[in-house]
C-alpha positions in Angstrom: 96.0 88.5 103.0 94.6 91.6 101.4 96.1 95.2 103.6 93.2 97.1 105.4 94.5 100.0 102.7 93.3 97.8 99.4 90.2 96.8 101.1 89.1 100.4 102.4 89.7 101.5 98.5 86.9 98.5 97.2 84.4 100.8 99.2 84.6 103.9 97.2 83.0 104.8 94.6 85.2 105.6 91.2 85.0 109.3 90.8 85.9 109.2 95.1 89.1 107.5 94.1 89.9 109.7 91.6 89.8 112.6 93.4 91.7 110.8 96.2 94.5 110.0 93.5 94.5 113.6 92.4 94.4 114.6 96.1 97.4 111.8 96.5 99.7 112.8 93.7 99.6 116.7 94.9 100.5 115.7 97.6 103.6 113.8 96.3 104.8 116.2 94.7 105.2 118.4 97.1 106.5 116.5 99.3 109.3 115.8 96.5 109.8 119.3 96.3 110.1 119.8 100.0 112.7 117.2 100.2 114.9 118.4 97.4 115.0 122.0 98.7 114.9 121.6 102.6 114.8 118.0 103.2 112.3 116.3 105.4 113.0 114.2 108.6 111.2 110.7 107.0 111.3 109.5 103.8 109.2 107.0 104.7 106.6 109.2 104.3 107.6 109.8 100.5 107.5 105.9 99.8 103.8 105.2 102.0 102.6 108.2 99.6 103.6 106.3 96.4 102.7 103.0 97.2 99.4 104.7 98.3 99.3 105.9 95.0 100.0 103.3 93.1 97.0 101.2 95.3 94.5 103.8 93.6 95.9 103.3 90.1 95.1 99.4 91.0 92.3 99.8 92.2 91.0 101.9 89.3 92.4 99.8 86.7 91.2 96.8 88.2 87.5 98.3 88.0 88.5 99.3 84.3 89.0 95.8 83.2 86.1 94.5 85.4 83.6 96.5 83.6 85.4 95.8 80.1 84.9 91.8 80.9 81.5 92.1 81.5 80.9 93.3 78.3 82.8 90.7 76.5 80.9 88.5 78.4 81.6 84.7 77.2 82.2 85.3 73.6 86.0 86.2 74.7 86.2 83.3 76.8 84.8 81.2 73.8 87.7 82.9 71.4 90.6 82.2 73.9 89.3 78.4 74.3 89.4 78.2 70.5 93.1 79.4 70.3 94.3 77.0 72.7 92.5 74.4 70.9 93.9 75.4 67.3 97.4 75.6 69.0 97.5 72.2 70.2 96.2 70.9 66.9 
């Protein structure tokens, strides 16, 4: 079952998550900072922050290779079939 997080980010558009990744990894960083020099009462929040991060980087490379697929279209398919086939040959 897919988290209400992954299926809010399929609504964006890609230049939104972007900037939301951007936004995101400020963020992180800061909050790294703040932990090293004065600590901060949940580190929890540190881990929800990556993991939120790395949801945008999936979310964007998943696009990324949906739009390169499309314009492989068959032929790829095609290509893969005919390796198997020579392999088992």
């Amino acid at each position: 079952m897919a988290s209400k997080k992954y299926l809010e980010l399929q609504g964006h558009s890609d230049e939104d998550l972007k900037v939301e990744l951007t936004s995101a990894q400020r963020e992180y960083q800061q909050m790294r900072f703040d932990n090293y020099t004065k600590g901060i009462e949940s580190a929890t929040k540190i881990r929800e922050l990556r993991r939120d991060i790395a949801r945008l980087n999936t979310e964007l490379r998943r696009r990324e290779l949906a739009t390169q697929n499309e314009g492989a279209g068959r032929a790829a398919k095609r290509t893969r079939r005919a390796r198997l086939l020579a392999k088992q040959s």
